[in-house]
Legacy VTK file of the C-alpha trace (Angstrom):
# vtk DataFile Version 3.0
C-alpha trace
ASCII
DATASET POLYDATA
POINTS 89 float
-46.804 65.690 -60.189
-44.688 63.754 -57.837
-44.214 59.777 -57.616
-43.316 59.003 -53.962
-41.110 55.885 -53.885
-41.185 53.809 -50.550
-37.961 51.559 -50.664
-39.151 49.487 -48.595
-42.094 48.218 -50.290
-42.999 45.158 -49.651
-45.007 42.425 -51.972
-47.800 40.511 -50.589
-48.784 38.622 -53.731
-47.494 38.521 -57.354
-48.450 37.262 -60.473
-47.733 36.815 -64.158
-50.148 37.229 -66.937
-49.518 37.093 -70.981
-48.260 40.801 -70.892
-47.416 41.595 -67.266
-45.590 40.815 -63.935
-48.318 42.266 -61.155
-47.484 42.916 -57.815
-50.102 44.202 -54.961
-47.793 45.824 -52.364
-48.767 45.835 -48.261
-49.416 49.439 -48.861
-52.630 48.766 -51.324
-51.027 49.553 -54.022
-50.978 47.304 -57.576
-47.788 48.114 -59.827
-46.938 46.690 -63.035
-43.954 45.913 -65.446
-44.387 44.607 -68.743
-43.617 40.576 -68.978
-41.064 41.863 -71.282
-38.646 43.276 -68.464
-37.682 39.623 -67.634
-36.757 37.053 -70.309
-36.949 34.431 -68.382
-40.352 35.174 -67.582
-41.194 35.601 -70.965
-39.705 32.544 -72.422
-41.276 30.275 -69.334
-44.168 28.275 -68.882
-47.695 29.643 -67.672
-46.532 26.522 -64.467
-43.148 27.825 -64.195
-44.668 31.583 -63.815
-46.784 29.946 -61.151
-44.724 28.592 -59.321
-42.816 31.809 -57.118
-42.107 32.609 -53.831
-41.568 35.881 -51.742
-38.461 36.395 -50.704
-36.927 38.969 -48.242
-39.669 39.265 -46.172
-41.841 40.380 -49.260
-38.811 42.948 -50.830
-38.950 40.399 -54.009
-39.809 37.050 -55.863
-38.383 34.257 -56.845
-38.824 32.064 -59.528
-36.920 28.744 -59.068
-38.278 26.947 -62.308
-36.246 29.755 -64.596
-34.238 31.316 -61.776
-35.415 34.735 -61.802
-35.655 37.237 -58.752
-37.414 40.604 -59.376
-37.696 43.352 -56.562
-40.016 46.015 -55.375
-37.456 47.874 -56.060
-37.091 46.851 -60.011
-40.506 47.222 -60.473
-40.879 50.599 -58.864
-37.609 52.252 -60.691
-37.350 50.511 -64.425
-34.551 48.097 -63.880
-35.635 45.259 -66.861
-33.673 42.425 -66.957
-30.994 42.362 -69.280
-30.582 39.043 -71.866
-27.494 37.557 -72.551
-25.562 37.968 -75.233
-26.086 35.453 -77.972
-22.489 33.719 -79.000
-21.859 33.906 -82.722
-21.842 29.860 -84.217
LINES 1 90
89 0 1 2 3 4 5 6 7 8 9 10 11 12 13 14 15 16 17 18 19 20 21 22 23 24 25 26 27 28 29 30 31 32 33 34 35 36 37 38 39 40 41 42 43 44 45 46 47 48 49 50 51 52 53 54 55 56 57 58 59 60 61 62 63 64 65 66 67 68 69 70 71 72 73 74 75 76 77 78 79 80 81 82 83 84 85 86 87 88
């Protein structure tokens, strides 16, 4: 079985639950990541995860509570965010 990837996907609504970032696409489709791909995500509020906005003409969001972008693209080919490296005390 194939998986045919459209880059240019486009989001026309996205949300956040407890476990997962949700995005229905223009095409009908619904994909999901876990919550876990972003830290920022995870570590925000349920208002901060509210509070998003398409950008790109629907190619991503934007989070500008916790300053987080995530893409069609992310989503659609396992790109997780990566944390930062904690500094040793």
């Amino acid at each position: 079985m194939s998986t045919v990837v459209n880059s240019e996907s486009r989001m026309m609504t996205v949300k956040v639950t407890e476990d997962l970032i949700v995005a229905e696409l223009e095409d009908g489709r619904i994909i999901s990541v876990p919550l876990a791909w972003s830290w920022r995500l995870s570590e925000a509020t349920p208002q901060q995860r509210n509070n998003f906005e398409l950008i790109g003409n629907g190619v991503g969001a934007h989070w500008p509570d916790v300053d987080e972008d995530i893409s069609v693209h992310g989503m659609l080919h396992g790109m997780p965010a990566v944390p930062p490296k904690k500094q040793a005390s």
